[in-house]
N, C-alpha and C positions, 0 to 999 in steps of 0.2 A: 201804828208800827206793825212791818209783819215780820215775821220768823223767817227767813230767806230757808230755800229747801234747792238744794242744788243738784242736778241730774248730773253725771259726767256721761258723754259718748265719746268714741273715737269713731268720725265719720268713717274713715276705711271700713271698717267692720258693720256699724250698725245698719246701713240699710243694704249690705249685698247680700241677694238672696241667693247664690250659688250654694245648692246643695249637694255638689258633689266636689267640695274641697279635700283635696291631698296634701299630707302634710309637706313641708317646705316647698310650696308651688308658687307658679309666679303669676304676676299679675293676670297675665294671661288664662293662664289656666285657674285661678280660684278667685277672679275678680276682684274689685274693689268698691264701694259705696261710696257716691258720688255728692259733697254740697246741693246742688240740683235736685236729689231724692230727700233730701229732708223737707218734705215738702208740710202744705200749710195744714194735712192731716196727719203725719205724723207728729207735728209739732201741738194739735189741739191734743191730741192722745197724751202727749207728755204731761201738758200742762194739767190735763183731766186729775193727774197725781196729784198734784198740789204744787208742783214747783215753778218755783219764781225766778231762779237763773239756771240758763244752759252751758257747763264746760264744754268747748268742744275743745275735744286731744287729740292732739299730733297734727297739728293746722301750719302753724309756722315751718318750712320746706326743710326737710333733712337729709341724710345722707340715704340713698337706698342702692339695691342693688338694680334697679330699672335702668334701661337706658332710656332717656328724655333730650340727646345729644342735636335730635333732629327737632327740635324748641330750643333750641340754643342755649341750652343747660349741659354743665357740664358734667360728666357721667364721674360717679364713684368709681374708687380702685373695691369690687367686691370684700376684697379679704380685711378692709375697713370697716365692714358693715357689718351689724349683727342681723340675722337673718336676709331673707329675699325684698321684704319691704322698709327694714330701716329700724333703728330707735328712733322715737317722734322728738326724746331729746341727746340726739346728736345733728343740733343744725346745723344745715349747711347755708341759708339764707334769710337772715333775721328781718328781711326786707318781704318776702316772697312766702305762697302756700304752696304745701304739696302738691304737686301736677297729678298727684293718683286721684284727687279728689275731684279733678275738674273734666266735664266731658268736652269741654274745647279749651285745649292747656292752653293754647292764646290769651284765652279769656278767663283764666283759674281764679285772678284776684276781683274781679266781676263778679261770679261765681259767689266765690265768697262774700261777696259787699250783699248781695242779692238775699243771703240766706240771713246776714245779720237784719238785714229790714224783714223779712218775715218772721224772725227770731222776737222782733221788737212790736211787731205790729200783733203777735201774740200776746204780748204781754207779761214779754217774759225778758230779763237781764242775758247778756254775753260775756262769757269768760271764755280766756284762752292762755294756754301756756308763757309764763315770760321764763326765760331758760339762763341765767344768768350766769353760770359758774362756768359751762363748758362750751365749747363748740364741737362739729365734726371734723376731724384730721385734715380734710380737706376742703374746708370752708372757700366760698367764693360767694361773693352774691355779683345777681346778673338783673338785677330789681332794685337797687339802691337807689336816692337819689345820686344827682351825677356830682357831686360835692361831697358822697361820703367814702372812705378810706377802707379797703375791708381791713379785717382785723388780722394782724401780725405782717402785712405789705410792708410798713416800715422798721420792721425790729431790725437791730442788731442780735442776728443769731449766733456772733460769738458769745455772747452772756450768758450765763447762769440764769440771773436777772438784771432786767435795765427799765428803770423808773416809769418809760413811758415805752416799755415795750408790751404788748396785749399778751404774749405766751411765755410761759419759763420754757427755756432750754439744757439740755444736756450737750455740752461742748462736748467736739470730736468722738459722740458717740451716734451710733446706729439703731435706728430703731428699732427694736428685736424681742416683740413680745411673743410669751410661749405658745402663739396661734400660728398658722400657718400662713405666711406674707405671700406668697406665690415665688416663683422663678422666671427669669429669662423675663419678657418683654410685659407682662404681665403684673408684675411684683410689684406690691406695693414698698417704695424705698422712700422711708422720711430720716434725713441727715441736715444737721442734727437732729436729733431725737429732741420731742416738746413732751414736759412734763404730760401725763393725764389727768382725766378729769375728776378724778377720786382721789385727790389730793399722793399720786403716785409720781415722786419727782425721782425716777429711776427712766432708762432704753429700755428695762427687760419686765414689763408688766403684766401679769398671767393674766389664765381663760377670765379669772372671777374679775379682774380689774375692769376698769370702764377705759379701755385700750380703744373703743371706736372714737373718743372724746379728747380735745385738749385741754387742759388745764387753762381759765384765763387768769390776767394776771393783774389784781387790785390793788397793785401800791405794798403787798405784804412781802418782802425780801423772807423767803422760807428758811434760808439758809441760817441768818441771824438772829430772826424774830424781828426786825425794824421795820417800821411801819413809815412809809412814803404815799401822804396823803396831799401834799401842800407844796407845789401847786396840782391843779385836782387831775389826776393820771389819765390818760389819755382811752385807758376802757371804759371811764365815768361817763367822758363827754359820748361817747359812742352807747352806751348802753340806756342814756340819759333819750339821748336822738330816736332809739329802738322805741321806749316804750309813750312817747310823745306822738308817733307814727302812725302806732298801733291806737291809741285813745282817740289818734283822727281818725279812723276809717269808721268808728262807733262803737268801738268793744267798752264794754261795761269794766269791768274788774281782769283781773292776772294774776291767775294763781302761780306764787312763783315757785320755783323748783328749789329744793334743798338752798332755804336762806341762808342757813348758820353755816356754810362754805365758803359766802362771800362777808365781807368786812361788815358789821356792822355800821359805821361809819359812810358807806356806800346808803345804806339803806335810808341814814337820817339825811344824807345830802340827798338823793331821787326823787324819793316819795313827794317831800313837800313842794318838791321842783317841778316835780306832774301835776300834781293840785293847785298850783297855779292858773294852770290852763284849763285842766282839767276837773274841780273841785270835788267831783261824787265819783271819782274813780274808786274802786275798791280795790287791796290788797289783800292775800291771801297766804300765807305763809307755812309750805310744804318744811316741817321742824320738827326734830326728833331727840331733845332736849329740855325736858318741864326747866331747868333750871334758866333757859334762856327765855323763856314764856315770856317776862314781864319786857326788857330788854325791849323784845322785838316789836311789842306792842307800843311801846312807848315812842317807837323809832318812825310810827307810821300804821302800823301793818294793823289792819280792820278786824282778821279773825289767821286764826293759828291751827292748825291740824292738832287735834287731840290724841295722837295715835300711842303715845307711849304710856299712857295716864287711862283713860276710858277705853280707846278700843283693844288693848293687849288687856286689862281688867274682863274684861265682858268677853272677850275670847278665852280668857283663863276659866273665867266660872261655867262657860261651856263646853269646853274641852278637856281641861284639866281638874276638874271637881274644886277651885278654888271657892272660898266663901262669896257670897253675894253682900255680904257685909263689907269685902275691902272697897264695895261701892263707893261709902263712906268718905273713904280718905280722897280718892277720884274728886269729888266736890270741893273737899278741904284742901287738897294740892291745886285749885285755880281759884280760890276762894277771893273776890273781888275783883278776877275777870274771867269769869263765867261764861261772859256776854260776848265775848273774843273767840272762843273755841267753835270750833269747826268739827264737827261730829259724823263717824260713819262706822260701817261697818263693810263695806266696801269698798274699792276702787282698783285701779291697774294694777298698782304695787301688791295688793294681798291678795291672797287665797280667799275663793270664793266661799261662801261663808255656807252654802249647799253642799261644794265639795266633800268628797271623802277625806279629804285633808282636814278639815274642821270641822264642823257639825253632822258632817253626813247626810242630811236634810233639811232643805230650804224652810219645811214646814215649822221646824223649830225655832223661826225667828223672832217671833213675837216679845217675847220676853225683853230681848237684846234689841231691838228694835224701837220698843216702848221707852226703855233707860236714856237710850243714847239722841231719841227724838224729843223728849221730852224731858228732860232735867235741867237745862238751862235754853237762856232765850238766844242763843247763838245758832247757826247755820247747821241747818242737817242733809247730809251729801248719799245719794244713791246713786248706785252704777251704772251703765244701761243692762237690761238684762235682769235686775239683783231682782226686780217686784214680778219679775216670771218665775225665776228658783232656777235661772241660769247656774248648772254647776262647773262647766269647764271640764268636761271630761275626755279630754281631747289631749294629745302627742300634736298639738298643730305645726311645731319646726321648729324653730329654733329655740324658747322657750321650752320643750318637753310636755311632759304631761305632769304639771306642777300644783294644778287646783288654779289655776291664773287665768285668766283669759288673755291672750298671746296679745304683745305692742310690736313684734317684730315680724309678725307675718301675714300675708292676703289669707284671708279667713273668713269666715260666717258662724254667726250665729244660732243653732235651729231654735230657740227659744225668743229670739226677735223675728225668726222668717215667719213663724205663725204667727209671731202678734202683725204686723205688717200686711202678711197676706200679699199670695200673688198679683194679686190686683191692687196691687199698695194703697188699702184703704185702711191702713193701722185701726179696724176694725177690732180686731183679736179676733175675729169667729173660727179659726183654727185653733187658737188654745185646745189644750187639755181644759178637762174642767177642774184640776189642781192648779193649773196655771191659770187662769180666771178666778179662781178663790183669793188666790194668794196676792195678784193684782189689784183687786178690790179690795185685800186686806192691806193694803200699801196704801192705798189711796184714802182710805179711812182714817189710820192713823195720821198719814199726812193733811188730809185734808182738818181734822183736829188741831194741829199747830198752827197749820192757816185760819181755823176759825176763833178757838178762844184765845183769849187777851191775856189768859193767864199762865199760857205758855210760851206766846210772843211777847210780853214784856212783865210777866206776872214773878213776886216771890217766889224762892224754892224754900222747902223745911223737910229736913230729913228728920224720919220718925224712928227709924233704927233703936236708938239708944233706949227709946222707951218700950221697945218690946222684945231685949234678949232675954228675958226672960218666960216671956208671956207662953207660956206651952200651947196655943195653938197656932203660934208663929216658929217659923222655923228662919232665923235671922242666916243661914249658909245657903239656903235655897230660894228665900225671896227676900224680896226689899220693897218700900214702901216709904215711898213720900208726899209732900205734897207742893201744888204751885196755885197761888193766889194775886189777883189783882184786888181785893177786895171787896169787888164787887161781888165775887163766884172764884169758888175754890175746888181747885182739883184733888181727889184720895185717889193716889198712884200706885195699886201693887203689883208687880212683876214677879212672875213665879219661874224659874228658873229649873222646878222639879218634873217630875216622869210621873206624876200622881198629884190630881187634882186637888183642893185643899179648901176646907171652911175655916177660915182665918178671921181672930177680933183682933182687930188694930186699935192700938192703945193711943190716943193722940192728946199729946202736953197741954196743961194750963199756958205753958210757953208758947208752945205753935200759937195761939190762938191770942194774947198778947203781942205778940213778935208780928205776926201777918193785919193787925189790928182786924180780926173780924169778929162776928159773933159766935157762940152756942147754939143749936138746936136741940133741946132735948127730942122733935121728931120734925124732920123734913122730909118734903117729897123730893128726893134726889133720880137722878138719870145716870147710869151709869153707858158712855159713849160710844165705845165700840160695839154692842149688843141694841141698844135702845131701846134697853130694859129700864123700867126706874118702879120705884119703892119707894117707902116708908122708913128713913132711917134716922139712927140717931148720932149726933155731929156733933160731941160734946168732950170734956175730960174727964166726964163721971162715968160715962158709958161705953165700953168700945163699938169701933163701926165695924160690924160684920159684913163679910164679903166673901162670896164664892167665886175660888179661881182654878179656869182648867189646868191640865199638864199642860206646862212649855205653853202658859199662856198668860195675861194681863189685866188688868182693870182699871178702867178710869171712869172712878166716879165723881160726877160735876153736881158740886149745892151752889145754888141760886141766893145767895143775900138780901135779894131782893125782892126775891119771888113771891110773886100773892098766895102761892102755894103753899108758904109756910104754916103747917101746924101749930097750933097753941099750945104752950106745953101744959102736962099733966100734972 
């Protein structure tokens, strides 16, 4: 079994090496990163981290503000677009990739087919967005097959809602959100006005709304609450067809987009209807509701975004002085599906965890990096960029200067241009030598999940409760667990303080029943990120002492088995 570790990139961004981007510029002038440039040495460089699958984001073709008109694409109305290159989820062709990504648009879905076979023949899983809730205002596809319907062609747009219509409507009204639509020949005019995609069933939907997006429409009459599931609504069999499509050309897994937007009920008919065909697809479920957690698992869905539970936790104890103790509950709020969660501390949606918006320093992340990589055997998600101390410090355009790294504009990276290198041999010999530290401190920890067993499918035991007391523990500044296969068990402490610490961790006659392993009164342990090892003692009589830096971690691994073990005294 391994510990899946999952990279996100958005092709746009990650390999253009334009370093003289301005902010809201257009393709032309601030470039784009091409499928073609992920090539098979950027792709060993990825994998050198430890990770076992590639998201790539904003693949499936969206709305932008490019013209692609002369590829027989139909051009956006601009003032529907947010920024110059588009949201990756307001699509406009659930059939079709972004034409920004291909260097011969003729050939973009080639392109693409091309980079999943080198994606695979690395040795590495494909994810790609499934966008299920919304489209863009002006959806068309020009990629379909020739037997599919695009979505809302057949409505009746005098309705509110109609059973097997794809979009809710606003009768006799205008669509008239507080942005600016244009005038005269220009203007974007949608009559009637279609619900959006942030469940805003109003014409007059502000800046903050998802006003680039329609609302689709799953059988839920909003108006009433009734639910029209039987016979199965006409966005099922369509969204059914989408992700059937996608599993043929060889994608691995779909991370799906805000699930708890669309029906329930959609999920448990889908999923099982892919696997069919498809048997080892994976689901991925972008959710922001511990109370739906179990639900969605049950419905299908392989692993769940932990973001409301773990990463707002571990953002709180770095930014907000919160205890490192409400760790605790974090484990007990998923307590028997653990193995579900999907873990990170970055991605598109958050602030960069370097930025001056949160930690202020990338170097800080050890601690939080430690917790969230290694407490249960479920998937851990890095950014592109996150293992350089990428901070986003950048007004890039439509976005601002947020602590984000922009989804809506032609942009570059300078912390991927040096690791790539102009001669794109994703060498890093540009780094800083803080970005080379911290790179290799990515790849250690992760390479750690890829190697012991007792992270990828090993027990966890939290030690907490038996050291609030312990005066050389500080239970609000660190935590301290462990994880066991039996065979070799991991002592996990994460220090979360400004001021290094010689810590005795008190470990239960319970741990050591509960995980069935034994006592050492003195074992030769290795502790793994140092590869340092010692003489210690691994027992409930004796604490295991441990020295940990500021804003830093330890994992110490005892061997069960090992000939090394000492006789005790």
């Amino acid at each position: 079994m391994i510990k899946p570790i999952i990279y996100q990139l958005l092709p746009r961004l990650f390999s253009n090496l334009n370093d003289a981007c301005i902010p809201s510029g257009t393709i032309g002038q601030n470039g784009s990163g091409k499928f073609n440039e992920i090539d098979n040495r950027a792709l060993q460089g990825i994998r050198s981290l430890g990770v076992t699958h590639l998201w790539l984001t904003g693949i499936i073709e969206h709305a932008t503000s490019t013209d692609y008109s002369a590829y027989g694409i139909v051009p956006d109305n601009h003032h529907v677009v947010k920024g110059k290159a588009g949201s990756p989820y307001a699509i406009k062709d659930y059939y079709d990739v972004d034409p920004d990504l291909a260097v011969d648009v003729d050939h973009r879905l080639q392109e693409f087919d091309a980079l999943v076979g080198r994606i695979h023949d690395q040795g590495m899983k494909v994810i790609i967005d499934f966008v299920p809730n919304h489209v863009a205002r002006q959806y068309h596809s020009d990629a379909a097959p020739s037997d599919v319907t695009d979505f809302g062609a057949t409505d009746d747009t005098a309705l509110y809602f109609g059973c097997n219509n794809n979009f809710y409507y606003i009768p006799r009204q205008l669509f008239a959100p507080s942005v600016d639509m244009g005038i005269g020949k220009e203007a974007y005019v949608e009559f009637p006005a279609k619900a959006s995609g942030n469940d805003c069933f109003t014409a007059f939907p502000g800046v903050n709304d998802w006003y680039d997006t329609v609302k689709l429409n799953y059988g839920i009459d909003y108006g009433d609450g009734s639910r029209h599931f039987n016979p199965v609504p006409d966005t099922w069999g369509k969204m059914l067809d989408i992700l059937l499509y996608w599993a043929g050309r060889g994608v691995d897994a779909f991370r799906c987009d805000m699930v708890h937007m669309v029906p329930l009920e959609f999920w448990r008919w889908a999923i099982p209807s892919v696997r069919r065909s498809f048997p080892d697809i994976k689901f991925i479920a972008e959710i922001y509701d511990t109370g739906l957690y179990r639900p969605f698992i049950e419905a299908g869905f392989d692993y769940l975004y932990d973001k409301v539970n773990l990463y707002d936790t571990l953002r709180g104890i770095q930014c907000q002085n919160w205890s490192a103790a409400q760790l605790t509950n974090c484990w007990q709020t998923v307590d028997g599906i653990g193995d579900h969660m999907l873990n990170f501390l970055e991605n598109h949606d958050e602030q960069r965890f370097g930025s001056r918006q949160y930690a202020g320093d990338p170097s800080l992340v050890l601690p939080s990096l430690i917790v969230s990589s290694m407490i249960n055997t479920g998937p851990m998600m890095i950014y592109m960029g996150q293992e350089l101390g990428e901070q986003a410090p950048e007004a890039e355009g439509f976005s601002g200067a947020d602590g984000r790294t922009t989804i809506f504009d032609y942009w570059s990276l300078s912390t991927l241009r040096r690791w790539i290198g102009s001669d794109r041999s994703a060498s890093g010999k540009d780094l800083t030598s803080r970005e080379k530290w911290l790179r290799e401190m990515y790849a250690t920890v992760l390479g750690i999940c890829n190697s012991e067993r007792a992270i990828a499918e090993g027990a966890f035991f939290d030690l907490m409760y038996v050291n609030y007391d312990n005066p050389s523990f500080n239970p609000h500044r660190q935590y301290a667990f462990l994880r066991s296969d039996g065979q070799s068990t991991l002592l996990i402490v994460a220090n979360f303080a400004a001021e290094a610490c010689e810590i005795e961790v008190n470990i239960p006659l319970h741990a050591f029943d509960t995980l069935k392993i034994p006592q050492h009164q003195e074992i030769k342990a290795t502790e793994l990120l140092s590869g340092l090892t010692a003489a210690v003692s691994f027992s409930s009589e004796k604490p295991f002492k441990a020295h940990v830096d500021a804003f830093g971690a330890a994992v110490w691994k005892i061997n069960h088995a090992s000939s090394h073990m000492m006789p005790k005294k």
